[in-house]
Residue frames as a rotation matrix with the C-alpha (Angstrom) as fourth column:
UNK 1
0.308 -0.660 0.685 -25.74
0.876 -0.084 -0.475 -15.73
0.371 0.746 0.553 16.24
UNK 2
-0.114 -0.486 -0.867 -23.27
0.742 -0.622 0.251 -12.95
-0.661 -0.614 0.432 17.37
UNK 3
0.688 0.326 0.649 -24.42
0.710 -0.489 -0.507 -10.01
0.152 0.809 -0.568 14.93
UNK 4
0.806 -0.428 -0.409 -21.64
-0.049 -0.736 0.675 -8.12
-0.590 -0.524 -0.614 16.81
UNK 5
-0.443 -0.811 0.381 -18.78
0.116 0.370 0.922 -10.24
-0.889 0.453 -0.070 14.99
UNK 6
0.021 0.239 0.971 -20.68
0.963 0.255 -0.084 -10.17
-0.268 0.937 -0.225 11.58
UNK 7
0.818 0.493 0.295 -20.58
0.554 -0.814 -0.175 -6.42
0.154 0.307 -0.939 11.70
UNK 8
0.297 -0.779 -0.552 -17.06
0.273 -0.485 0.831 -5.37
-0.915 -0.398 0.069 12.70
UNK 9
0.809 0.022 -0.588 -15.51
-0.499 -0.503 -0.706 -3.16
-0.311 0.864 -0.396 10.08
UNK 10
0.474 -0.872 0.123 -12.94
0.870 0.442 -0.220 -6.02
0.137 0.211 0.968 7.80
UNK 11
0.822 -0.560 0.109 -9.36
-0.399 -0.429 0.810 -5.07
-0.407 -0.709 -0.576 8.01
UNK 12
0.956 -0.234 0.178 -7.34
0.202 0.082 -0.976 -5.30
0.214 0.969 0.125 5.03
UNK 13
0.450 -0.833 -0.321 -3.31
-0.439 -0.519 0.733 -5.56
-0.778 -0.189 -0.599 4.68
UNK 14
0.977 -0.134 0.164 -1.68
0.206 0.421 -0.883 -5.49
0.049 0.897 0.439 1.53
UNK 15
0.327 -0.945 0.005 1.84
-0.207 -0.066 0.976 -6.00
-0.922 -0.320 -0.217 1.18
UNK 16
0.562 -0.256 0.786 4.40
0.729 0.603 -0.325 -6.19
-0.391 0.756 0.525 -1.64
UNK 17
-0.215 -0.844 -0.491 7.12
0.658 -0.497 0.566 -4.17
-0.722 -0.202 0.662 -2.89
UNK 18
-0.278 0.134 -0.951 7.38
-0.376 -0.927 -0.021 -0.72
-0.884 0.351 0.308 -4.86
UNK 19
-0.546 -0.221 -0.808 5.67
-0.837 0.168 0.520 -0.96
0.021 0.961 -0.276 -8.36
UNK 20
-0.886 0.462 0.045 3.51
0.461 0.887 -0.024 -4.28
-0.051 0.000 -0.999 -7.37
UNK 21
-0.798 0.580 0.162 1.08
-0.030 -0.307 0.951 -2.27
0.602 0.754 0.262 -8.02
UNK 22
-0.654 0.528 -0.542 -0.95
0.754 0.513 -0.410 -2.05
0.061 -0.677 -0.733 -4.46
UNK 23
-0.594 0.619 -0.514 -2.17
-0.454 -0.785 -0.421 2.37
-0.664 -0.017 0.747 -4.28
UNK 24
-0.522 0.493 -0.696 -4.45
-0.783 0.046 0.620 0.43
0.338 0.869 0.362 -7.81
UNK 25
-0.593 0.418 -0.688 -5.32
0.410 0.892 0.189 -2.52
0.693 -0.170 -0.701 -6.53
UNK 26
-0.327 0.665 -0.671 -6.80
0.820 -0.154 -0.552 -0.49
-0.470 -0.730 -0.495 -3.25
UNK 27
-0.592 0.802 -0.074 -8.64
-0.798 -0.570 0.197 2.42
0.116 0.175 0.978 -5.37
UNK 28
-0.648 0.342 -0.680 -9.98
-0.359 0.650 0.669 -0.94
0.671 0.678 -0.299 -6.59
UNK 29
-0.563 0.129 -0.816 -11.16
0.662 0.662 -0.352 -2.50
0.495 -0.738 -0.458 -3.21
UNK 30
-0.877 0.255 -0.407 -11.85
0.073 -0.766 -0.638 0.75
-0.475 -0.590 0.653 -2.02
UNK 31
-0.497 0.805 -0.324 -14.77
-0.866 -0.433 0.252 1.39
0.063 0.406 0.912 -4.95
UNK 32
-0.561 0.315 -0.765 -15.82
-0.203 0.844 0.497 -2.27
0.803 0.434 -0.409 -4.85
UNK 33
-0.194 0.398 -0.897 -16.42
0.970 -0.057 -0.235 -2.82
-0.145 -0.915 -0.376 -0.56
UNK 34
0.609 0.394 0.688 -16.75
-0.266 -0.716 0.645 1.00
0.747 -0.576 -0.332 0.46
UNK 35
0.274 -0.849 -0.452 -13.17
0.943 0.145 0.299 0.28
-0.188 -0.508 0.841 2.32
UNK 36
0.871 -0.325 0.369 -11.10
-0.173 -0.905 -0.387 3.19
0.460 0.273 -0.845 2.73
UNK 37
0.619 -0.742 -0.255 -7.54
0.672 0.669 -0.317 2.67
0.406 0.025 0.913 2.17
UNK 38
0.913 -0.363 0.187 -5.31
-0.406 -0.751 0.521 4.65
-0.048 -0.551 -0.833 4.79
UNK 39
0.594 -0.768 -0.238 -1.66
0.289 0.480 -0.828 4.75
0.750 0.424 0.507 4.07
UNK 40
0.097 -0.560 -0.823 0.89
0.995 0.049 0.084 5.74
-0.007 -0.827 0.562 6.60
UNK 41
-0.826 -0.286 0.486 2.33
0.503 -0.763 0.405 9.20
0.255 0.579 0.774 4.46
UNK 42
-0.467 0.707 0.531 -1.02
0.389 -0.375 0.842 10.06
0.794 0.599 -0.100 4.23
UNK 43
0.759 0.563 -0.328 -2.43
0.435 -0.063 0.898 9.75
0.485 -0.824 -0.293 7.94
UNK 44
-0.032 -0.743 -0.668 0.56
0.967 -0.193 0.168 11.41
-0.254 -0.641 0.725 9.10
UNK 45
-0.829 -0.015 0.559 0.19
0.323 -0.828 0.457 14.47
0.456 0.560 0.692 6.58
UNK 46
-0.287 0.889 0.356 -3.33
0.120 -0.336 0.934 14.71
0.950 0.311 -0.010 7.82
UNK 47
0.205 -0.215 -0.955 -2.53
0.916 0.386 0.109 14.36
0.345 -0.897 0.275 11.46
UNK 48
-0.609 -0.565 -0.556 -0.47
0.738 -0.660 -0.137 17.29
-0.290 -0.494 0.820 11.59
UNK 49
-0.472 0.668 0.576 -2.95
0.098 -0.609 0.787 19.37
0.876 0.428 0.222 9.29
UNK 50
-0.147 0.852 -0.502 -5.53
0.426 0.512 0.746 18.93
0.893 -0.104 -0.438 12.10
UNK 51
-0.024 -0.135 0.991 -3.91
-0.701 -0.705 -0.112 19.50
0.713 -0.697 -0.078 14.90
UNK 52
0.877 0.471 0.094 -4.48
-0.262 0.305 0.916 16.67
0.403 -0.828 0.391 17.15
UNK 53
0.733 -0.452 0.509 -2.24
-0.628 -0.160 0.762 15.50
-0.263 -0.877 -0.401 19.63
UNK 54
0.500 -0.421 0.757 -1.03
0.103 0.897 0.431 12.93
-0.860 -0.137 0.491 18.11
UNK 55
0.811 -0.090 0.578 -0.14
0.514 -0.364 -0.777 14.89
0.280 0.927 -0.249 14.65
UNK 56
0.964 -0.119 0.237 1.40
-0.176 -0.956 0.236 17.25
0.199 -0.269 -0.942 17.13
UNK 57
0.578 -0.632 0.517 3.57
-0.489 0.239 0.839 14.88
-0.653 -0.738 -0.171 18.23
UNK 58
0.560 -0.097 0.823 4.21
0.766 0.438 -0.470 13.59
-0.315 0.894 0.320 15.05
UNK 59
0.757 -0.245 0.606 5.28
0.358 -0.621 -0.698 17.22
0.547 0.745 -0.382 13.73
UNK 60
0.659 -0.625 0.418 7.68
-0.592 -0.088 0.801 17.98
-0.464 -0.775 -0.428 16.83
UNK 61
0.396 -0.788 0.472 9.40
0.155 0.564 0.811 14.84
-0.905 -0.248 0.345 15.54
UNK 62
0.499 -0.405 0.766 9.74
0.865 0.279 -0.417 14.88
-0.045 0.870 0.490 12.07
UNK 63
0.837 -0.296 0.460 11.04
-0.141 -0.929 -0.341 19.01
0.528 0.221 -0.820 12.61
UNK 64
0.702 -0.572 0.424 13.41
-0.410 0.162 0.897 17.40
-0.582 -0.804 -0.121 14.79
UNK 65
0.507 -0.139 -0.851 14.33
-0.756 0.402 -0.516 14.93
0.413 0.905 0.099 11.35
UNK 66
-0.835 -0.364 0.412 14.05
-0.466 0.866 -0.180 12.24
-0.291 -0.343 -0.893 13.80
UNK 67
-0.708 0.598 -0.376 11.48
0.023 0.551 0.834 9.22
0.706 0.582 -0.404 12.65
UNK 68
0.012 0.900 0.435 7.67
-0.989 -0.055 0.141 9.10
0.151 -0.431 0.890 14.07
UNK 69
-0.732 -0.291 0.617 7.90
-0.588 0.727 -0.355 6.10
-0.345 -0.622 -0.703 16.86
UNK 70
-0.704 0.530 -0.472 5.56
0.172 0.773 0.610 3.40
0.689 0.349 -0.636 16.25
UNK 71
-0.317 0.773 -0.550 3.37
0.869 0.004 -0.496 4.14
-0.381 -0.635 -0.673 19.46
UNK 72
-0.566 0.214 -0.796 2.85
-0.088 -0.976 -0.199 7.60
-0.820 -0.042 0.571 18.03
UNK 73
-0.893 0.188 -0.409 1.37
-0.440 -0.172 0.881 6.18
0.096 0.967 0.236 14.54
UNK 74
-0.506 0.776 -0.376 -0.91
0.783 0.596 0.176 3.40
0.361 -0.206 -0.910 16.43
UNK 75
-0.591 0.306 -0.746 -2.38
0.545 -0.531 -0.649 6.79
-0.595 -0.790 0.147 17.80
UNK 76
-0.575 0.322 -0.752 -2.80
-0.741 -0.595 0.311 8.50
-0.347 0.736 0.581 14.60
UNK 77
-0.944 -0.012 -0.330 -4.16
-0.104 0.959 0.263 5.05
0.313 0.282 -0.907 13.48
UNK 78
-0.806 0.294 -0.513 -6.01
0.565 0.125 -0.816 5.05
-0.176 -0.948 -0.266 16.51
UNK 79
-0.381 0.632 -0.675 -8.00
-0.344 -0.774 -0.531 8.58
-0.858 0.030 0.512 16.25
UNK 80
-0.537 0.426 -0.728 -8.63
-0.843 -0.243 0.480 7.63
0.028 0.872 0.489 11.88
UNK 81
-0.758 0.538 -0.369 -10.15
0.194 0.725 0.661 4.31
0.623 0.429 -0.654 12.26
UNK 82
-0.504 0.730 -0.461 -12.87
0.722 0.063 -0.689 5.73
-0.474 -0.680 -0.559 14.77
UNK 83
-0.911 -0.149 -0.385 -13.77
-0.219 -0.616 0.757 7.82
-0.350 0.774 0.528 11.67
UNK 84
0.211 0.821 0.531 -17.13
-0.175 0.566 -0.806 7.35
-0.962 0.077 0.263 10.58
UNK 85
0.327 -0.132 -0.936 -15.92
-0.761 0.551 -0.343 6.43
0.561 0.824 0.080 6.71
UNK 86
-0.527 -0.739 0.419 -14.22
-0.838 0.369 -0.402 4.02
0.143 -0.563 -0.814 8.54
UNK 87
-0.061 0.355 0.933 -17.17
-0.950 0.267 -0.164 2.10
-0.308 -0.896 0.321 9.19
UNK 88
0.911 0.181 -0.370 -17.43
-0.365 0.768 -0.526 -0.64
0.189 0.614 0.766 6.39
UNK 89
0.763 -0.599 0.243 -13.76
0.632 0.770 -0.089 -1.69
-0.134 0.221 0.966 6.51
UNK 90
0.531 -0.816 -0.227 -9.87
-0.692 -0.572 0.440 -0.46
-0.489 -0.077 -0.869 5.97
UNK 91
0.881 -0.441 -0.174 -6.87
-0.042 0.295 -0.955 -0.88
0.472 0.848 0.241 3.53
UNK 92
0.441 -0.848 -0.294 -3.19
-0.095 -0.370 0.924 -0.63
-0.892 -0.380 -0.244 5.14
UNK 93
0.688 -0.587 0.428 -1.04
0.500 -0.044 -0.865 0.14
0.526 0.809 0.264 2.75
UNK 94
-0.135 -0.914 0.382 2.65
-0.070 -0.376 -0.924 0.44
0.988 -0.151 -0.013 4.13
UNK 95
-0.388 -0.122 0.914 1.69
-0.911 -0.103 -0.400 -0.04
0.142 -0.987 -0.071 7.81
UNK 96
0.865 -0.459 0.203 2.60
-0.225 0.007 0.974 -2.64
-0.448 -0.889 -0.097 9.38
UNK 97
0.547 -0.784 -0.294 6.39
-0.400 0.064 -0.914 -2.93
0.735 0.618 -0.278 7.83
UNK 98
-0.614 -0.752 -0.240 7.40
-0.525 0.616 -0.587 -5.02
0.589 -0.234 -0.773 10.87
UNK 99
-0.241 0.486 -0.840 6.53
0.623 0.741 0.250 -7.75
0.745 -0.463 -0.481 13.81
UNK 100
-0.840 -0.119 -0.530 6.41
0.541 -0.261 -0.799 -5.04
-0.043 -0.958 0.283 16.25
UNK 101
-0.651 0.753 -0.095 4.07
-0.759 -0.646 0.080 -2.51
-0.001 0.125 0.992 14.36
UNK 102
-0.341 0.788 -0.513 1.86
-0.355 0.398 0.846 -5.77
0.871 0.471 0.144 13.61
UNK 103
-0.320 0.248 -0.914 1.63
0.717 0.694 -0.063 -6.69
0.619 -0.676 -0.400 17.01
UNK 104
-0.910 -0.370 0.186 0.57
0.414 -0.811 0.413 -3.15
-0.002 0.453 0.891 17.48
UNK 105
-0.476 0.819 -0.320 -2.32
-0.641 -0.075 0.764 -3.17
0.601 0.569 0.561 15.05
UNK 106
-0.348 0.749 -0.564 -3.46
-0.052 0.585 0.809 -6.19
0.936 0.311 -0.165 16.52
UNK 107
-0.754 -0.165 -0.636 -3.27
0.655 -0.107 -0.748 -4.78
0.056 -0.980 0.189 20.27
UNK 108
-0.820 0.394 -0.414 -5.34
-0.418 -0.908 -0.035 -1.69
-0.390 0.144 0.910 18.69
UNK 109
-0.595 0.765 -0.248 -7.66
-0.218 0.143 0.965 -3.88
0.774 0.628 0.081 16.94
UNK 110
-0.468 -0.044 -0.883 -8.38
0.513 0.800 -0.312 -5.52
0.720 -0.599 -0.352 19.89
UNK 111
-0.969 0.015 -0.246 -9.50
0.102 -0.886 -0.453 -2.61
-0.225 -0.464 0.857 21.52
UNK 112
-0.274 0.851 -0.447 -12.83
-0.938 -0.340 -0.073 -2.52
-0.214 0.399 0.891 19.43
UNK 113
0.014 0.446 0.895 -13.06
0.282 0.857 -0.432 -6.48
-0.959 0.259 -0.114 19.04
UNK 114
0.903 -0.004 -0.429 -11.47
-0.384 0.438 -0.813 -6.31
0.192 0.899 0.394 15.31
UNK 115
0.393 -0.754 0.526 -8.92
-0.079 0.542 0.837 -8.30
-0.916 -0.370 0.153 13.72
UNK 116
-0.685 -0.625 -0.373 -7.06
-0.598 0.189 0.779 -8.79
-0.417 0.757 -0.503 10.54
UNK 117
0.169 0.911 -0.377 -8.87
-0.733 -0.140 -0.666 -10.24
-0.659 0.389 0.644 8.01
UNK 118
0.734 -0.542 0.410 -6.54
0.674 0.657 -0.338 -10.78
-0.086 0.525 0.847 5.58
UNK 119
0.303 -0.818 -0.489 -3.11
-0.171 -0.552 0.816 -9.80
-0.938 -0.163 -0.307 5.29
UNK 120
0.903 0.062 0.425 -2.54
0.372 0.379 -0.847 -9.97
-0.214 0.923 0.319 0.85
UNK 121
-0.029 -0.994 -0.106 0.73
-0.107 -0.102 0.989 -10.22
-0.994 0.040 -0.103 -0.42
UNK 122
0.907 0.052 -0.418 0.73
-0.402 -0.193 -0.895 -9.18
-0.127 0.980 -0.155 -3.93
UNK 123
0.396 -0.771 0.499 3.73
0.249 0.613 0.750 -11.58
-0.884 -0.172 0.434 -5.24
UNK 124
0.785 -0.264 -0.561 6.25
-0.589 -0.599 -0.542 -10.43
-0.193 0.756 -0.626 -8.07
UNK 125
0.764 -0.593 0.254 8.66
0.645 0.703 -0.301 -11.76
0.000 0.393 0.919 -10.20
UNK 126
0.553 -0.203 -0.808 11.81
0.271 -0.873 0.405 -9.45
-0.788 -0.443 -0.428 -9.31
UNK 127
-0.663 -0.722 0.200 13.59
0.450 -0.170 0.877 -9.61
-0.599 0.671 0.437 -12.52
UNK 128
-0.275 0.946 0.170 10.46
0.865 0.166 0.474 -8.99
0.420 0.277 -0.864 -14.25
UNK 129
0.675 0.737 -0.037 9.55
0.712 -0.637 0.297 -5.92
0.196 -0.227 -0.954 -12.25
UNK 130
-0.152 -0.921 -0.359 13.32
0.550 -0.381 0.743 -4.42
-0.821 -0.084 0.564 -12.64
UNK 131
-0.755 -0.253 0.605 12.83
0.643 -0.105 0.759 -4.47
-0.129 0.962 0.242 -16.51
UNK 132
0.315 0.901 0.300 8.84
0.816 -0.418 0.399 -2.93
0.484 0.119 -0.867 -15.62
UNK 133
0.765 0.250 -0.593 9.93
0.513 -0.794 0.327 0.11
-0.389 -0.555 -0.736 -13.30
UNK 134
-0.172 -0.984 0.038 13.49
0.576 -0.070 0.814 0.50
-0.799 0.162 0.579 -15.24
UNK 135
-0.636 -0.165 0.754 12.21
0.750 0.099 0.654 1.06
-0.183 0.981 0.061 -17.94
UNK 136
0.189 0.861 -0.472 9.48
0.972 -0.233 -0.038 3.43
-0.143 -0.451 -0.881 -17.14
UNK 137
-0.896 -0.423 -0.137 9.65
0.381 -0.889 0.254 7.38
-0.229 0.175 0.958 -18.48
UNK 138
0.038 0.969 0.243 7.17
0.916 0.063 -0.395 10.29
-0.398 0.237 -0.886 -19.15
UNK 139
0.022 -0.358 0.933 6.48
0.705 -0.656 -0.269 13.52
0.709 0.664 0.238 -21.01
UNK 140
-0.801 -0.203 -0.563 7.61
0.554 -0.607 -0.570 16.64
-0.226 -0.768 0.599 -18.89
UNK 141
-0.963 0.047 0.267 5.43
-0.066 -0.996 -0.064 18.40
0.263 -0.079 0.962 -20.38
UNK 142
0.111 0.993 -0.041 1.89
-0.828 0.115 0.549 16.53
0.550 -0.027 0.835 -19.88
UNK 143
-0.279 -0.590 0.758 3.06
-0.953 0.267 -0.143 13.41
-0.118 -0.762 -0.637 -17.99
UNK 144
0.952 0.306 0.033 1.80
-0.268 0.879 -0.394 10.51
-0.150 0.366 0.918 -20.00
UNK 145
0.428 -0.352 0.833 3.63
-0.438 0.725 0.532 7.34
-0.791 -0.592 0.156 -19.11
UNK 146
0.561 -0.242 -0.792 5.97
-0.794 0.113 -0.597 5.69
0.234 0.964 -0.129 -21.17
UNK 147
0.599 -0.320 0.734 7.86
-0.227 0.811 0.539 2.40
-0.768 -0.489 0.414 -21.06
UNK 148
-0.476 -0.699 -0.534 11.14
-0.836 0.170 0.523 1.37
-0.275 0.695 -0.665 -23.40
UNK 149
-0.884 0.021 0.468 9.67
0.067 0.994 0.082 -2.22
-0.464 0.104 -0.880 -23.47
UNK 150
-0.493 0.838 0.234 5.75
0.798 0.542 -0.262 -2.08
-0.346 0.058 -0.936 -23.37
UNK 151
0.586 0.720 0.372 4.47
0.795 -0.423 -0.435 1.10
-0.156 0.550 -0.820 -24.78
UNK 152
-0.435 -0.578 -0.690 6.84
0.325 -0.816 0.478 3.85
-0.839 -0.016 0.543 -26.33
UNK 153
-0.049 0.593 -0.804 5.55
-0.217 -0.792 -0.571 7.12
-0.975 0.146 0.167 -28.69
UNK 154
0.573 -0.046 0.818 4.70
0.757 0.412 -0.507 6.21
-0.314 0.910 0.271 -32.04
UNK 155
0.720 -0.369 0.587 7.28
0.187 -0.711 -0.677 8.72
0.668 0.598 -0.443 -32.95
UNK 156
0.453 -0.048 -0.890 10.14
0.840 0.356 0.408 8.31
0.298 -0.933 0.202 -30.76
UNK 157
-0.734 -0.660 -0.160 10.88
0.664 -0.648 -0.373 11.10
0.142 -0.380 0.914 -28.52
UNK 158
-0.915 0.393 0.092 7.55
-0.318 -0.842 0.435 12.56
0.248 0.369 0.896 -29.06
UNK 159
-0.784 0.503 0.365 4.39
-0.192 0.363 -0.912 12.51
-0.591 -0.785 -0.188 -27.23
UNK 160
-0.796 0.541 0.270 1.61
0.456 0.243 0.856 11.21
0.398 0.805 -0.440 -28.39
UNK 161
0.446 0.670 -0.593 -0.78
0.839 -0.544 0.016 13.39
-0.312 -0.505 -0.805 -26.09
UNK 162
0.574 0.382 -0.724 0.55
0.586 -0.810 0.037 16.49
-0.572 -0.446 -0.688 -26.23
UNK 163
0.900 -0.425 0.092 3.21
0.131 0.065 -0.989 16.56
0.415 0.903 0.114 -28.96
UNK 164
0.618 -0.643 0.453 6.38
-0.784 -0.545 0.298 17.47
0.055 -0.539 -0.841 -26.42
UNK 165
0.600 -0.757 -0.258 9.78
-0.287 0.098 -0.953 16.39
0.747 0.646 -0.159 -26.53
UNK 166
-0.118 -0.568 0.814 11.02
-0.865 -0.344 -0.366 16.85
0.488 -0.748 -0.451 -23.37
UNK 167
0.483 0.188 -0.855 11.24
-0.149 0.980 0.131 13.21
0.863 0.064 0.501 -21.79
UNK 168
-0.110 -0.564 0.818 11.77
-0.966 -0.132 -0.221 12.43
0.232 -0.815 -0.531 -17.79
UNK 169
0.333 -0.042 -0.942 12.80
0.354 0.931 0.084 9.20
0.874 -0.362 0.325 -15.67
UNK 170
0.848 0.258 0.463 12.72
-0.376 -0.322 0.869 9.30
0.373 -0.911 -0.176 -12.16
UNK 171
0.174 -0.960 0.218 16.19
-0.912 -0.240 -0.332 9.17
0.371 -0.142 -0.918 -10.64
UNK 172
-0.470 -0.596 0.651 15.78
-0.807 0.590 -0.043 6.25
-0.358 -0.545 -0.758 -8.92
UNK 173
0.908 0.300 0.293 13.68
-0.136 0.872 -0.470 3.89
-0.397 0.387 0.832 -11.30
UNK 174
0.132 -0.961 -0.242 17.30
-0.987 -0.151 0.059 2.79
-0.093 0.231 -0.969 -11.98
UNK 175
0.501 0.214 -0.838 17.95
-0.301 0.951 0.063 -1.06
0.811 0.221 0.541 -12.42
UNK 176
-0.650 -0.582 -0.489 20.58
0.416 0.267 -0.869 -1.23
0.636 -0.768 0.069 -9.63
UNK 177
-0.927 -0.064 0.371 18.45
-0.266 -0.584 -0.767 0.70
0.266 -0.809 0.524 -7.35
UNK 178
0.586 0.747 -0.315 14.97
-0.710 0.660 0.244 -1.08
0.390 0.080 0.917 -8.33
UNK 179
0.254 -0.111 -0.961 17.01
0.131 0.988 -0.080 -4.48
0.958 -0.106 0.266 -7.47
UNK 180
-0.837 -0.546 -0.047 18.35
0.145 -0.138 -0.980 -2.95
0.528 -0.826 0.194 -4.15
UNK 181
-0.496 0.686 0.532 14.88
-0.867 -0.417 -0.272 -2.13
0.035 -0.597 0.802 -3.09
UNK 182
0.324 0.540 -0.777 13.64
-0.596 0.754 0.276 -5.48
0.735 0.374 0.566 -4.10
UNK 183
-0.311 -0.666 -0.678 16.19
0.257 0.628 -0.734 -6.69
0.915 -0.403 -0.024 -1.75
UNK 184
-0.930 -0.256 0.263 15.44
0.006 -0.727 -0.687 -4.63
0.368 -0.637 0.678 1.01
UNK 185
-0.226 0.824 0.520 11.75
-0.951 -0.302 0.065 -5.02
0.210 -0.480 0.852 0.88
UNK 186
0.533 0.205 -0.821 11.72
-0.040 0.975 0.218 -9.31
0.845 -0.084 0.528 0.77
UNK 187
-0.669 -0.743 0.011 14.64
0.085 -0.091 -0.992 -8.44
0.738 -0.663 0.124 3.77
UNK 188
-0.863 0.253 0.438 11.98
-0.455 -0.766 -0.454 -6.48
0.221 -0.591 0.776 5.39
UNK 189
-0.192 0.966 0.173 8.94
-0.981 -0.184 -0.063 -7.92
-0.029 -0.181 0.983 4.91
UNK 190
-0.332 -0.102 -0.938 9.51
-0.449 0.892 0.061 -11.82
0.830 0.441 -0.342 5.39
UNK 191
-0.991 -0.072 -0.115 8.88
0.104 0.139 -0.985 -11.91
0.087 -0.988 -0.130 9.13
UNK 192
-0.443 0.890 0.107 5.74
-0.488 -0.139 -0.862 -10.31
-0.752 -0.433 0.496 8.64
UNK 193
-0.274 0.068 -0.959 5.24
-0.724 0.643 0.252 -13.55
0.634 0.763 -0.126 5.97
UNK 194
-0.914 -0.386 -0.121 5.92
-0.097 0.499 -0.861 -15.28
0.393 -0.776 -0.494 8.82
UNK 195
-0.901 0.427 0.073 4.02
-0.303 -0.502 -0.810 -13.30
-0.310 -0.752 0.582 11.38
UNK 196
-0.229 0.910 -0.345 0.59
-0.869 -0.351 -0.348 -13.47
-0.438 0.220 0.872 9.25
UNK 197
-0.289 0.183 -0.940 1.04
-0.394 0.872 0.291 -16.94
0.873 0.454 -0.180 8.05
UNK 198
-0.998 -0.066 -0.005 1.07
-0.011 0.242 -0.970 -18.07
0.065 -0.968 -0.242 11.60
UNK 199
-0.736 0.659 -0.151 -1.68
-0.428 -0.627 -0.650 -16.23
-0.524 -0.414 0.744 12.20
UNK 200
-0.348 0.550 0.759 -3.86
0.863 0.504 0.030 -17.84
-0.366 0.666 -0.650 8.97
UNK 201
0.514 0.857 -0.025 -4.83
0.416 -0.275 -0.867 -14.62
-0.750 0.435 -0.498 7.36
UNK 202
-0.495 -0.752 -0.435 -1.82
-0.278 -0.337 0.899 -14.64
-0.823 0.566 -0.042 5.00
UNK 203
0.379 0.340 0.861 -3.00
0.316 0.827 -0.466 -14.69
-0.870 0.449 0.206 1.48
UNK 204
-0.423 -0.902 0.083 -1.33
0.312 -0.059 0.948 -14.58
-0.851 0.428 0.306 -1.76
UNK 205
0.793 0.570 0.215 -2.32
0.208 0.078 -0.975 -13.47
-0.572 0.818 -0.057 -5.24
UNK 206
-0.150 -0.930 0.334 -0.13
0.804 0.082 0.589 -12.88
-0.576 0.357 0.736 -8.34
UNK 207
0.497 0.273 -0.823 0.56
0.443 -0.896 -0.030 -9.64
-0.746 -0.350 -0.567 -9.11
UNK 208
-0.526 -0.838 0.147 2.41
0.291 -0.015 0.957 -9.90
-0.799 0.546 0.252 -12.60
UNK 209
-0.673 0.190 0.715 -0.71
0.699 0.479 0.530 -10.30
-0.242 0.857 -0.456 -14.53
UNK 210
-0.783 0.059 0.619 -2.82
0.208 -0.913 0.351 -7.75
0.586 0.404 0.703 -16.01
UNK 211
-0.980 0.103 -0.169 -4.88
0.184 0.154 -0.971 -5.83
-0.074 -0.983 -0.170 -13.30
UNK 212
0.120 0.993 -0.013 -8.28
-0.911 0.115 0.397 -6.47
0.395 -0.035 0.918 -13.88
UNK 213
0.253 -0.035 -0.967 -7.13
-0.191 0.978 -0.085 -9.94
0.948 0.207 0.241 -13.65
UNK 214
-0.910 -0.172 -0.377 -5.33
0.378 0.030 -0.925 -9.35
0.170 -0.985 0.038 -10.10
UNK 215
-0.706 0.577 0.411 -8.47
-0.709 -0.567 -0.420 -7.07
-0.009 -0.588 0.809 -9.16
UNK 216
0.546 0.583 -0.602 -10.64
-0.589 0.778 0.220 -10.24
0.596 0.234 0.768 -9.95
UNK 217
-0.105 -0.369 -0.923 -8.48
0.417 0.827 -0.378 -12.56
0.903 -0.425 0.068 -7.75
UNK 218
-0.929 -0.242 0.279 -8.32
0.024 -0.794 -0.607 -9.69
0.369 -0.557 0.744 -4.98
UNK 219
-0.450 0.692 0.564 -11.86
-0.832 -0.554 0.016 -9.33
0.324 -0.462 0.825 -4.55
UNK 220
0.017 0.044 -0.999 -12.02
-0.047 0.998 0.043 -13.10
0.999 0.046 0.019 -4.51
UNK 221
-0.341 -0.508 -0.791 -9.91
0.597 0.533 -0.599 -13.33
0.726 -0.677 0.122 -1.53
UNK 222
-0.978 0.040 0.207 -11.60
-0.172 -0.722 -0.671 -10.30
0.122 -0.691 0.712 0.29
UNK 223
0.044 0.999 -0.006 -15.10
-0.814 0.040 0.579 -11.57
0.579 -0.020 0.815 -0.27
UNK 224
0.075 -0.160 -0.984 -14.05
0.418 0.901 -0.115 -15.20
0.905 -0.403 0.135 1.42
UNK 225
-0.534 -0.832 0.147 -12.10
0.085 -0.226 -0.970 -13.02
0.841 -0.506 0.191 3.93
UNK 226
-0.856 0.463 0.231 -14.91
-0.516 -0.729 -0.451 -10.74
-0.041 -0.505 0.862 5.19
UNK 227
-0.253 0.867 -0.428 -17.92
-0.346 0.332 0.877 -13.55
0.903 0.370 0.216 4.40
């Protein structure tokens, strides 16, 4: 038995559009395996903090307010998965967002003899998750969540935490602009449907229902993945 392959850290991509509900689903994964979920934002912010070379080059561009290339993130990529948290396993969240970056990742895995695991596509109903982010508001003055549909203040206008008045909605949880991103991310992210079906480590889960229930199908498909 190869004890080399039974030990490679798994190698998690989760896909699915704003509001599917994926930063929750990976705290979830993250406390459950001892994964640590590295987003793009995040390893870029912490790049430049550092200092390394690749951060550097990172901050050059973005002061430039030109985008960070794709060979410059597989670097930053590069330097965080040789982390020692790193060693049980990884989340992507937001990275790979095409066929090129995934072919990429899987040049870089390759490097260390890993591979994709699974690639999880949290699936949504898009009307359905218009009316769920549209509808969405909180208190300015404590920020408990509110929702016109599924949970407004038992007093309306008035928190129930903190007793404030003042009510915000994020500029763009708009319905026209929630449906334009919907569009934009099934635009975007169908190739790498494609790409990872091909491949067999596309899997699917439904992401409407309440999320214990998804975090219970999730760890399903990551225990099979990584067994």
């Amino acid at each position: 038995m190869n004890m080399a392959v039974m030990t490679r850290p798994a190698v998690l991509i989760l896909l699915g559009p704003p509001g599917a509900g994926k930063g929750t689903q990976a705290r979830m994964l993250e406390e459950k395996f001892g994964y640590v979920q590295l987003s793009t934002g995040d390893l870029l912010r912490e790049a430049v903090a550092a200092g390394t070379p690749a951060g550097l080059a990172a901050k050059a561009v973005m002061e430039a307010g030109q985008l960070v290339s794709d060979e410059i993130v597989i670097n930053i990529l590069r330097d965080r998965l040789a982390e020692p948290d790193c060693a049980k396993g990884v989340i992507l969240d937001g990275f790979p967002r095409t066929t090129v970056q995934a072919e990429a990742l899987d040049d870089l895995l390759a490097e260390n003899n890993q591979k994709i695991n699974a690639a999880i596509s949290l699936e949504v109903d898009d009307a359905a998750m218009v009316e769920r982010i549209s509808g969405r508001y909180t208190c300015g003055g404590c920020g408990e969540g509110y929702h016109d549909s599924f949970k407004q203040p038992a007093e309306a206008g008035k928190c129930d935490k903190c007793g404030g008045t003042e009510m915000k909605r994020r500029a763009d949880d708009n319905a026209e602009t929630v449906a334009s991103r919907l569009e934009a991310y099934h635009a975007q992210t169908a190739p790498l449907i494609a790409y990872y079906g091909g491949k067999g480590v596309l899997r699917t889960t439904d992401a409407m229902g309440g999320i214990n229930d998804i975090a219970q199908d999730m760890a399903a498909i990551v225990t099979k993945a990584t067994s």
